[in-house]
ChimeraX commands (.cxc) that place a marker at each C-alpha (Angstrom):
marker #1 position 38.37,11.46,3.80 radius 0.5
marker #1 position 37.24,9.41,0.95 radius 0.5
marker #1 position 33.85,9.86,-0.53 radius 0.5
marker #1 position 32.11,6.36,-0.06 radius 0.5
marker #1 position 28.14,7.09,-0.37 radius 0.5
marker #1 position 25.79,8.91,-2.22 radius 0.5
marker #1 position 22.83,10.04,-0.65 radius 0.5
marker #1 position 19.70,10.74,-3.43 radius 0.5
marker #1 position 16.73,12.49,-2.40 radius 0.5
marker #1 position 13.36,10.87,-4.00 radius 0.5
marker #1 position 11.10,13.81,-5.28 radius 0.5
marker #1 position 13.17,16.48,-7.74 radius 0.5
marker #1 position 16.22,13.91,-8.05 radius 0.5
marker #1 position 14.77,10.05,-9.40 radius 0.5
marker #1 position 11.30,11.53,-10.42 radius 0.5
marker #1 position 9.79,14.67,-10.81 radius 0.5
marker #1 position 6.50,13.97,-9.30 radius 0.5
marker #1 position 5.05,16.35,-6.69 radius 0.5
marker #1 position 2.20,17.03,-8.88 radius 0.5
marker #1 position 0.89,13.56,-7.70 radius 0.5
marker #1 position 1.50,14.19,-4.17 radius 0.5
marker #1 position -0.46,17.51,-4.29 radius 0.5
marker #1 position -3.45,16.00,-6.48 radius 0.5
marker #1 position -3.35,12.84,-4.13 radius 0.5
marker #1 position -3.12,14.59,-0.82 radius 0.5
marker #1 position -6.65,17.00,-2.22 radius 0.5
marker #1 position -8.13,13.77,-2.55 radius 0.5
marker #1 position -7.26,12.89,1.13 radius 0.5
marker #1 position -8.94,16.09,2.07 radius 0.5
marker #1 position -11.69,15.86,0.17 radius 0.5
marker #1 position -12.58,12.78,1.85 radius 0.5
marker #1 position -12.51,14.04,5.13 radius 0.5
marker #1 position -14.46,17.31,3.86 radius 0.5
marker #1 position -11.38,19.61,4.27 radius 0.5
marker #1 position -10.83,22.53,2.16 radius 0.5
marker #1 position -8.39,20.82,-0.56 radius 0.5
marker #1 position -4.88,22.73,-1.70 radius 0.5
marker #1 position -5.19,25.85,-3.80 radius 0.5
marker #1 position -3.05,23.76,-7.18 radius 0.5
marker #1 position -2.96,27.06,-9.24 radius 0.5
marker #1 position -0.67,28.68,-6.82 radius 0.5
marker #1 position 2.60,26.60,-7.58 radius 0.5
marker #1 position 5.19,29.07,-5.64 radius 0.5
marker #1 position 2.67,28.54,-2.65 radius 0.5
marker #1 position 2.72,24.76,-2.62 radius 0.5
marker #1 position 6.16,24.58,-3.30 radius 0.5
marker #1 position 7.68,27.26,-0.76 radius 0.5
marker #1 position 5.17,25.64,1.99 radius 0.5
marker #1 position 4.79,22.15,1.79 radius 0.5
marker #1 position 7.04,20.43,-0.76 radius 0.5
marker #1 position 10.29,18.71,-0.04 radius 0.5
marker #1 position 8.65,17.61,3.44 radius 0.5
marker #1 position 8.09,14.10,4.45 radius 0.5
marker #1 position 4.36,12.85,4.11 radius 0.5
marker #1 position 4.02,12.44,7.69 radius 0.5
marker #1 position 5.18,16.22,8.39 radius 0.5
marker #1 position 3.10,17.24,5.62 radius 0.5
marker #1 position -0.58,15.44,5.95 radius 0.5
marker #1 position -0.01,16.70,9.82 radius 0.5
marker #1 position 0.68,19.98,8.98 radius 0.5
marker #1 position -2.57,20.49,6.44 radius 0.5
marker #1 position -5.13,19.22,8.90 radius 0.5
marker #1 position -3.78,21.30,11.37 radius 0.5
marker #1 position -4.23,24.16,9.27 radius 0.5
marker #1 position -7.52,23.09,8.74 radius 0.5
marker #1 position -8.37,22.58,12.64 radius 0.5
marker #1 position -7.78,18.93,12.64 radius 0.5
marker #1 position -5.66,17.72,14.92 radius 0.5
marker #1 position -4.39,14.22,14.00 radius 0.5
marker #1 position -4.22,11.21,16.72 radius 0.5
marker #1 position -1.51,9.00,16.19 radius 0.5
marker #1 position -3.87,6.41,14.46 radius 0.5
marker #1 position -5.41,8.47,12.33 radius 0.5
marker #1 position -2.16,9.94,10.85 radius 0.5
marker #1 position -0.90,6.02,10.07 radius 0.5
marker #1 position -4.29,5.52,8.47 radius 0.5
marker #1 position -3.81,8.55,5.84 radius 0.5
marker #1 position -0.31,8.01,5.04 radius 0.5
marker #1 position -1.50,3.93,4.07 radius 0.5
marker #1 position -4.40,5.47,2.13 radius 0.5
marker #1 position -1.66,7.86,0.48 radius 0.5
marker #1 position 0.61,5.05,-0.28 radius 0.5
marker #1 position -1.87,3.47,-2.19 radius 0.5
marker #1 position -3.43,6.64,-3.92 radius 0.5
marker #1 position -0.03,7.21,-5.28 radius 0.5
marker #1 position 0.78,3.75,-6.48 radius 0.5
marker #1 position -2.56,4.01,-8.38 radius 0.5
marker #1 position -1.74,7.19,-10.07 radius 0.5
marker #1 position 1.79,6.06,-11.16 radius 0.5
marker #1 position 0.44,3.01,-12.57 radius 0.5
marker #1 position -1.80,5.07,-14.49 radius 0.5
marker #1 position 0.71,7.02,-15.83 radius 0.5
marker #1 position 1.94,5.80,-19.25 radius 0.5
marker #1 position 5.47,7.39,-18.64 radius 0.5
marker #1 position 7.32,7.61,-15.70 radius 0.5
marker #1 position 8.82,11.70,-15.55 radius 0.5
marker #1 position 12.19,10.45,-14.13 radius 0.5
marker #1 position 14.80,12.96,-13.75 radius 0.5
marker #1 position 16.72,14.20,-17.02 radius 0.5
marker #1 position 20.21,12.04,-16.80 radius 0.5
marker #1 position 19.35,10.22,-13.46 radius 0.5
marker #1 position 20.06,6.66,-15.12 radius 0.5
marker #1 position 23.85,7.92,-16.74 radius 0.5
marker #1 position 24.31,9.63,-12.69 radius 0.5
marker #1 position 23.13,6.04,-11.73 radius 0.5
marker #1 position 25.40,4.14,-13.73 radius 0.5
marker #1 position 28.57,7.05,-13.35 radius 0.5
marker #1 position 27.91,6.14,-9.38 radius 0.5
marker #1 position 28.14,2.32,-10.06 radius 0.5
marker #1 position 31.67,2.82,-12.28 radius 0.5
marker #1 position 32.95,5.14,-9.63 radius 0.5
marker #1 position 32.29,2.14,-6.86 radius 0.5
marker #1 position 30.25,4.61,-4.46 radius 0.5
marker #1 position 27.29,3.00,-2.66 radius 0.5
marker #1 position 23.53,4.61,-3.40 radius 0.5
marker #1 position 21.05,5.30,-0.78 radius 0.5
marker #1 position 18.20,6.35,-1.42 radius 0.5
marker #1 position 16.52,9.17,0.83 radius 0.5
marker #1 position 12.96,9.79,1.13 radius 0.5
marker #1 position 10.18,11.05,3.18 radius 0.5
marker #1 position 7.23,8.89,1.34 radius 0.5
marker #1 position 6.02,5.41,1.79 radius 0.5
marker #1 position 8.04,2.57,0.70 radius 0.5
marker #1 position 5.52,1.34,-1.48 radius 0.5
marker #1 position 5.43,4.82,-3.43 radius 0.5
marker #1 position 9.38,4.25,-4.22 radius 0.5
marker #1 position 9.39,1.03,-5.11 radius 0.5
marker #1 position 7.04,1.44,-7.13 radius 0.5
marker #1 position 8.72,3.79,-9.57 radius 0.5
marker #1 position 11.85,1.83,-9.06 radius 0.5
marker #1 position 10.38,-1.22,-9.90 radius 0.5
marker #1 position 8.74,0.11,-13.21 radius 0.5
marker #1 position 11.70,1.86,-13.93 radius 0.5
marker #1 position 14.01,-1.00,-13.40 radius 0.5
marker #1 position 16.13,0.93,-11.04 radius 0.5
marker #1 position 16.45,-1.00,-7.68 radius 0.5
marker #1 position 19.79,-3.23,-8.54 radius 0.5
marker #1 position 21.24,0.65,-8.58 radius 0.5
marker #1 position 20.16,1.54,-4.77 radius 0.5
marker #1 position 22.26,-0.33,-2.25 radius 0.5
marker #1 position 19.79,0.50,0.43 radius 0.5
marker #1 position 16.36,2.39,0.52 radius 0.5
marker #1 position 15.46,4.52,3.75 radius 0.5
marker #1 position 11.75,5.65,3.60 radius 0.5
marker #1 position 8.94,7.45,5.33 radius 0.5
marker #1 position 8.02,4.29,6.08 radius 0.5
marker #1 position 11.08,3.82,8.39 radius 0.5
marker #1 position 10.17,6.83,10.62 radius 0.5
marker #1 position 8.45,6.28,13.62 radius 0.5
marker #1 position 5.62,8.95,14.77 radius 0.5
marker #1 position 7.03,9.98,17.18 radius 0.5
marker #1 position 10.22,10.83,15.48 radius 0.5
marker #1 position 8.36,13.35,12.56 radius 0.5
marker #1 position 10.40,16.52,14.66 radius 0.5
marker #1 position 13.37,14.94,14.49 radius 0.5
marker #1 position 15.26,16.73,11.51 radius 0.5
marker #1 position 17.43,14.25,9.69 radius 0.5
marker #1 position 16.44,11.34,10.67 radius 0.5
marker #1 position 15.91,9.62,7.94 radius 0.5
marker #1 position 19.44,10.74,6.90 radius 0.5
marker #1 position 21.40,9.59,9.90 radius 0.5
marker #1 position 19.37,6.01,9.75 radius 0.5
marker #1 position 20.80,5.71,6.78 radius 0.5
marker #1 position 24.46,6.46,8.01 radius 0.5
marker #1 position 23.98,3.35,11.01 radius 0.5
marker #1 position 22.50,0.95,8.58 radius 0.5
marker #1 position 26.04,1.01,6.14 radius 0.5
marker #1 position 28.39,1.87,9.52 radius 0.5
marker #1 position 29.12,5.07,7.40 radius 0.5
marker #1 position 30.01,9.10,8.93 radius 0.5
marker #1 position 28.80,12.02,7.43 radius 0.5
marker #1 position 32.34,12.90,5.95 radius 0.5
marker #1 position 32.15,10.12,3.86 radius 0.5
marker #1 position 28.29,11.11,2.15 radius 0.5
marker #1 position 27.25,13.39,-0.23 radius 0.5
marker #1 position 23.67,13.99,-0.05 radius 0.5
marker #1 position 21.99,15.59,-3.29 radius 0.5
marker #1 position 18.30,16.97,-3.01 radius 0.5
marker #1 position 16.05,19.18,-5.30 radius 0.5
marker #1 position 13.94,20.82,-2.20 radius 0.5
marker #1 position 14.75,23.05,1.20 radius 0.5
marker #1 position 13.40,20.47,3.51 radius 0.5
marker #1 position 15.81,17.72,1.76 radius 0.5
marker #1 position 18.64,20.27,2.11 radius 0.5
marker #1 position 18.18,20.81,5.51 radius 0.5
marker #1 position 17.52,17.59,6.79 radius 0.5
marker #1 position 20.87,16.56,5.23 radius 0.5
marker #1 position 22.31,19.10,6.57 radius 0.5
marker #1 position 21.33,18.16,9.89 radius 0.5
marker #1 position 22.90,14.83,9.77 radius 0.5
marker #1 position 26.03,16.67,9.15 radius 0.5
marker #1 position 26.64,15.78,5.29 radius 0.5
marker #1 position 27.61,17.70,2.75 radius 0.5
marker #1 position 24.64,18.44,0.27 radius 0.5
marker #1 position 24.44,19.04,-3.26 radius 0.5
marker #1 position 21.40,21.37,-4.69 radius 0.5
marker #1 position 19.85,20.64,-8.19 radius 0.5
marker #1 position 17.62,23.21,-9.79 radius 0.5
marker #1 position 14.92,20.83,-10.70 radius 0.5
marker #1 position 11.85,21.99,-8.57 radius 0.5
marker #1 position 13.31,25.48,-7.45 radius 0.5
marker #1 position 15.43,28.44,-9.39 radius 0.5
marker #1 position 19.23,27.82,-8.57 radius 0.5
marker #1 position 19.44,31.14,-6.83 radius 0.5
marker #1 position 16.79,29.89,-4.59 radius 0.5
marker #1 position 19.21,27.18,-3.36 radius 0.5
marker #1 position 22.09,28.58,-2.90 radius 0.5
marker #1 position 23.27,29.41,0.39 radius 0.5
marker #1 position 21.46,26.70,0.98 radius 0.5
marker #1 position 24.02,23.76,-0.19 radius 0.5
marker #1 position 27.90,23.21,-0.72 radius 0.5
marker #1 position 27.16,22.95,-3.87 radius 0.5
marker #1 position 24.22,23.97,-6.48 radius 0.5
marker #1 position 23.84,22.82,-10.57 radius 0.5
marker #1 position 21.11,23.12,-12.79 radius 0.5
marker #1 position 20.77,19.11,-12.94 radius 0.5
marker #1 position 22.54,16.01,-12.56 radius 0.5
marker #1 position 24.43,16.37,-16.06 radius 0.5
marker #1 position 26.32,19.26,-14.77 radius 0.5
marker #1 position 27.69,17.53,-11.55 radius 0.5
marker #1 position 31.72,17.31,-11.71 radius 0.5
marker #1 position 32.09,13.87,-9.64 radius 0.5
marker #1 position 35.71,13.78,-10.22 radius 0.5
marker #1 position 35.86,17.04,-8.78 radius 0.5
marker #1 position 33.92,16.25,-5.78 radius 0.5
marker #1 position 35.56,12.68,-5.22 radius 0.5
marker #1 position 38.94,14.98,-5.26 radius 0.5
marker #1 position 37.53,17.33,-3.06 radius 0.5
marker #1 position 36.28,14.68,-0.34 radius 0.5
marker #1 position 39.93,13.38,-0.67 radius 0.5
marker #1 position 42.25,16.24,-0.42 radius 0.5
marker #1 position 39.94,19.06,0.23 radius 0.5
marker #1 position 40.47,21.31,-2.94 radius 0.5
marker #1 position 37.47,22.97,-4.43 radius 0.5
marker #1 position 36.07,23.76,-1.06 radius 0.5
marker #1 position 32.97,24.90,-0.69 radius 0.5
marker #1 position 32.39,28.35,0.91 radius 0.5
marker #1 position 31.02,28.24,4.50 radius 0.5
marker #1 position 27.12,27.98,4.80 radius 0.5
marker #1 position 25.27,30.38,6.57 radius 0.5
marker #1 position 23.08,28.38,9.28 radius 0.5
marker #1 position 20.12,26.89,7.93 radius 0.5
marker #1 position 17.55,25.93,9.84 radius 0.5
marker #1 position 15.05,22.74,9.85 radius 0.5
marker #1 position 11.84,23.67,7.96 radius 0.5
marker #1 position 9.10,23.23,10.69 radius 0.5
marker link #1:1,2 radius 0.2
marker link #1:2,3 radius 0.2
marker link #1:3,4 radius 0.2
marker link #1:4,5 radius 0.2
marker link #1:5,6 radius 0.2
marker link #1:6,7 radius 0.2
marker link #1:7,8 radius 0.2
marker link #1:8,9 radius 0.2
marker link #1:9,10 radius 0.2
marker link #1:10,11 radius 0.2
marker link #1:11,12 radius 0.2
marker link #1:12,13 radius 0.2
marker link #1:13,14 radius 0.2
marker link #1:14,15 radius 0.2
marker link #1:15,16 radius 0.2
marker link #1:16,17 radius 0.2
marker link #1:17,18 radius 0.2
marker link #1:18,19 radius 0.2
marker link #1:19,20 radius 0.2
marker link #1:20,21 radius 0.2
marker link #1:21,22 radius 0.2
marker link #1:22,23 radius 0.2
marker link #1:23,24 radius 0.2
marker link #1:24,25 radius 0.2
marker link #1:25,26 radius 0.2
marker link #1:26,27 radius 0.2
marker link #1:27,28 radius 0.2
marker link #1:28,29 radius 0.2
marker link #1:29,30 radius 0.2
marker link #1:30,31 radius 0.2
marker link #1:31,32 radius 0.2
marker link #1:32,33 radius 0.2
marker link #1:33,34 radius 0.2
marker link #1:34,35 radius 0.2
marker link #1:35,36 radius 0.2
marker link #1:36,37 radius 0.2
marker link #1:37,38 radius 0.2
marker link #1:38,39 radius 0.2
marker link #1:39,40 radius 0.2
marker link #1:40,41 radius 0.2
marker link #1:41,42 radius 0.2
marker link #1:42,43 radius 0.2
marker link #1:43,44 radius 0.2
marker link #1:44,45 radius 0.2
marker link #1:45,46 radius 0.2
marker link #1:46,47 radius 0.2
marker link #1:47,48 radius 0.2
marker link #1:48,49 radius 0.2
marker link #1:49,50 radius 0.2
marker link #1:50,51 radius 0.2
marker link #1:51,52 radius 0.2
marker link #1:52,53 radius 0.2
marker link #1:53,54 radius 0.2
marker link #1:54,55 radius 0.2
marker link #1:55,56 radius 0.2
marker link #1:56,57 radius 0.2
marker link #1:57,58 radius 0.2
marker link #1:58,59 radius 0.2
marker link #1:59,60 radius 0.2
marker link #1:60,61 radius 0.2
marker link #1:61,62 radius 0.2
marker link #1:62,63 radius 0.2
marker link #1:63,64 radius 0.2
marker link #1:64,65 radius 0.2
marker link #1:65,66 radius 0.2
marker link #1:66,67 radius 0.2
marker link #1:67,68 radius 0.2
marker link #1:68,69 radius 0.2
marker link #1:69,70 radius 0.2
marker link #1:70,71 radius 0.2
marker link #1:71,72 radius 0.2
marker link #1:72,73 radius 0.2
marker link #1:73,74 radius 0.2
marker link #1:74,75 radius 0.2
marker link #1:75,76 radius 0.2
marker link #1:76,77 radius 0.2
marker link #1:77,78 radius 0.2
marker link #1:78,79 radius 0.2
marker link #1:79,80 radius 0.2
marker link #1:80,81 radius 0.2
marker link #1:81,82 radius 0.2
marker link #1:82,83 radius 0.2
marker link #1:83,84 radius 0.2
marker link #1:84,85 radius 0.2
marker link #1:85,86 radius 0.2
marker link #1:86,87 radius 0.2
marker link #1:87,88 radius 0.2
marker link #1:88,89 radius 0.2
marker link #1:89,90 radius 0.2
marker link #1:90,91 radius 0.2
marker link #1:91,92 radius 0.2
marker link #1:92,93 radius 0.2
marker link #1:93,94 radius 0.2
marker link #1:94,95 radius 0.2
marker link #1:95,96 radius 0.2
marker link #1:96,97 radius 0.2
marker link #1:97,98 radius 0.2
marker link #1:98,99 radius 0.2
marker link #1:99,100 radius 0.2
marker link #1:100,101 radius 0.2
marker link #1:101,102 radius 0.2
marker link #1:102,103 radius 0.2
marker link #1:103,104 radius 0.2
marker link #1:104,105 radius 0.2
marker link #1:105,106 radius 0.2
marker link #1:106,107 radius 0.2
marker link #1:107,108 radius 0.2
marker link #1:108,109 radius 0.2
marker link #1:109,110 radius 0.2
marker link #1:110,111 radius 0.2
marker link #1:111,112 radius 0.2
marker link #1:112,113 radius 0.2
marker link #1:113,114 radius 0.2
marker link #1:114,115 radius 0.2
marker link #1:115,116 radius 0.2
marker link #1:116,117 radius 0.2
marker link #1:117,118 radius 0.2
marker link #1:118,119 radius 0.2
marker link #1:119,120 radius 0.2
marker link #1:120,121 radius 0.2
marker link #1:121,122 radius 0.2
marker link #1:122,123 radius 0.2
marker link #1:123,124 radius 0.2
marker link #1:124,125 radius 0.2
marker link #1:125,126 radius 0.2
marker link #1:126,127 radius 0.2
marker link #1:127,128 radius 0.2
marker link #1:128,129 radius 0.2
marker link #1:129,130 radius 0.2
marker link #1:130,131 radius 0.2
marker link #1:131,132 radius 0.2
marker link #1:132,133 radius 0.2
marker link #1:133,134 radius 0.2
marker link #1:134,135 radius 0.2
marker link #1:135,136 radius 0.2
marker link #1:136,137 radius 0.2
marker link #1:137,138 radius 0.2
marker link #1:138,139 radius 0.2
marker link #1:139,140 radius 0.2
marker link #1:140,141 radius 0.2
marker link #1:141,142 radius 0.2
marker link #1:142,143 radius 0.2
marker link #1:143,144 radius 0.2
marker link #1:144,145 radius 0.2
marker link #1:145,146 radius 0.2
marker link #1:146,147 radius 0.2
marker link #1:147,148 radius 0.2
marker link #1:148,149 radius 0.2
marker link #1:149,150 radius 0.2
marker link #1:150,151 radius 0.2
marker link #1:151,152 radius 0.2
marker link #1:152,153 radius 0.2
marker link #1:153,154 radius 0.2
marker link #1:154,155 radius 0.2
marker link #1:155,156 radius 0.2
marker link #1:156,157 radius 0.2
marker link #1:157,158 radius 0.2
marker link #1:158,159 radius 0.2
marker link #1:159,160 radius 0.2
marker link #1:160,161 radius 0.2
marker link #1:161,162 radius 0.2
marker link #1:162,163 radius 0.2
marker link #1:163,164 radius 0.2
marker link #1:164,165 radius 0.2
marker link #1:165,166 radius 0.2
marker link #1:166,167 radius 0.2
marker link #1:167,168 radius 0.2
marker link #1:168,169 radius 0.2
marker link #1:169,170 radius 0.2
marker link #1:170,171 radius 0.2
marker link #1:171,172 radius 0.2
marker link #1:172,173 radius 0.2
marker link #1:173,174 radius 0.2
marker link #1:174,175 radius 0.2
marker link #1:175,176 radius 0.2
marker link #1:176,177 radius 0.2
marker link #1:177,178 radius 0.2
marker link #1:178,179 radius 0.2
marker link #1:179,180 radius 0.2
marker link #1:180,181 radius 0.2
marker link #1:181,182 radius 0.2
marker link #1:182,183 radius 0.2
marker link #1:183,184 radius 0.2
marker link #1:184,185 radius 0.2
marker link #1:185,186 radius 0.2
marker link #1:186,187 radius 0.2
marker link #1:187,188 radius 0.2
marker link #1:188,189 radius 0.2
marker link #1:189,190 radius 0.2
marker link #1:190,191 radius 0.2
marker link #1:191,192 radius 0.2
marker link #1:192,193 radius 0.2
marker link #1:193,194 radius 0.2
marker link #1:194,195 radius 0.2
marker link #1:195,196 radius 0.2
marker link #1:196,197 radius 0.2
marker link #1:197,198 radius 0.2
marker link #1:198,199 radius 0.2
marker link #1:199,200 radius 0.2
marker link #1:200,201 radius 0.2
marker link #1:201,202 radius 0.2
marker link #1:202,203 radius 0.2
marker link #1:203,204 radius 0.2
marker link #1:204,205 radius 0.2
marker link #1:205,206 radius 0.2
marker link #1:206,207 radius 0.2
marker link #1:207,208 radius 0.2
marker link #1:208,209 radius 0.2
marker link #1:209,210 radius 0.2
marker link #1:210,211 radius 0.2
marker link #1:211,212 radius 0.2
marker link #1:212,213 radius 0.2
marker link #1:213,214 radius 0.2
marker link #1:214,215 radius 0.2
marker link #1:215,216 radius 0.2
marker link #1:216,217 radius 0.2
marker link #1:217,218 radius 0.2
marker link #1:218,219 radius 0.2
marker link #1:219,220 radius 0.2
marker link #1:220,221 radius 0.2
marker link #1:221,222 radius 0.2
marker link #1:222,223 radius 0.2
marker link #1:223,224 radius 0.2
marker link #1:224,225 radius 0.2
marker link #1:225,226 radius 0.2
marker link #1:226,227 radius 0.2
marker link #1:227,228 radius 0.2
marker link #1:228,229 radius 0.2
marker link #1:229,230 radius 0.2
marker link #1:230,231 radius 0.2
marker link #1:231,232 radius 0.2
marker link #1:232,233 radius 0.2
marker link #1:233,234 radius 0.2
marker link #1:234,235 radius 0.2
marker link #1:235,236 radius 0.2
marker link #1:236,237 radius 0.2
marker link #1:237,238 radius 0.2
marker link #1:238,239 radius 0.2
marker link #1:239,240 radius 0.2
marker link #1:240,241 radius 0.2
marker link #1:241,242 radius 0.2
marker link #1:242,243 radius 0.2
marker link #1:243,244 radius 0.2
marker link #1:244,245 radius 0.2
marker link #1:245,246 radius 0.2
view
């Protein structure tokens, strides 16, 4: 099976920028007098509530707090989200994009592989980093937390297998890379094969989680994984289950 599509996860593979979610989502809670994230304890945040998509996320955090989100209310925080985050990235006098995403962008393009990108935040957060960046002629399609209905926020890899109708693709012919376990697993779920990078966690930490695991995207052999989708040398070693981060 020939490798057609790559599959990039947002947060940890274009732009390193889950400080902004955290400090946006405290000021979410703030507003509705909530008790806001504890931001000094990193390894908490991370191993708890980063990779997830923002609907998954804001849900989980006011339940923690004894808030149980109505439908509504829920749409109404991730618009006000959207538009925190758009503000703090136009702040920003730099965008932190990932080290060597552009040269993995434009290796892609050479290699004639279609780019989707993968993510579990609003549309208007993505575009606008891509726009800034001057990165959307790279992405042959975009598939956002904006695409996934309410009622489909238990639904592990969704987003992922949207993706997979929208280009008439199968999961044999993706690679999906992401930088966080809920990526991972969500990619996993739609039956791809995933590639780790040790941007947000410690390798170690992702392996046995992924096919594959590098430090970053400069250290990914595609010739090696294009010959591996075609013949099936280099095979990865069998994963051990892994299942979808509640």
């Amino acid at each position: 099976m020939t490798l057609k599509a790559v599959l990039l996860g947002y947060s940890g593979v274009v732009v390193n920028d889950e400080n902004v979610h955290a400090e946006v989502i405290n000021q979410l809670l703030l507003a509705d007098n909530l008790r806001p994230l504890n931001l000094a304890d990193q390894q908490g945040y991370r191993l708890l509530y980063m990779g997830h998509r923002d609907a998954e996320r804001i849900r989980t955090l006011w339940g923690e707090r004894g808030r149980v989100l109505p439908p509504k209310q829920l749409q109404t925080l991730l618009e006000q989200k959207e538009q925190l985050y758009q503000q703090a990235m136009q702040q920003r006098s730099r965008i932190p994009l990932i080290p060597h995403l552009v040269e993995t962008l434009e290796r892609l393009h050479r290699l004639d592989l279609d780019i989707i990108l993968v993510s579990g935040n609003a549309a208007g957060e993505v575009q606008e980093v891509l726009r800034r960046c001057q990165l959307e002629s790279f992405f042959r399609l975009q598939i956002t937390g904006s695409d996934l209905p309410l009622d489909k926020i238990d639904s592990p890899g969704y987003l992922h297998r949207l993706a997979l109708e929208h280009l008439s693709l199968t999961a044999r012919e993706c690679l999906g890379i992401e930088a966080t376990y809920p990526g991972l697993a969500a990619g996993q779920a739609a039956a791809i094969s995933m590639l780790g990078i040790a941007t947000l966690f410690p390798l170690h930490m992702l392996q046995r989680r992924a096919n594959w695991v590098v430090d970053g995207l400069a250290q990914v052999e595609w010739d090696r994984l294009c010959r591996w989708f075609a013949t099936g040398e280099d095979r990865p070693p069998t994963l051990d289950p892994v299942l979808p981060s509640s």
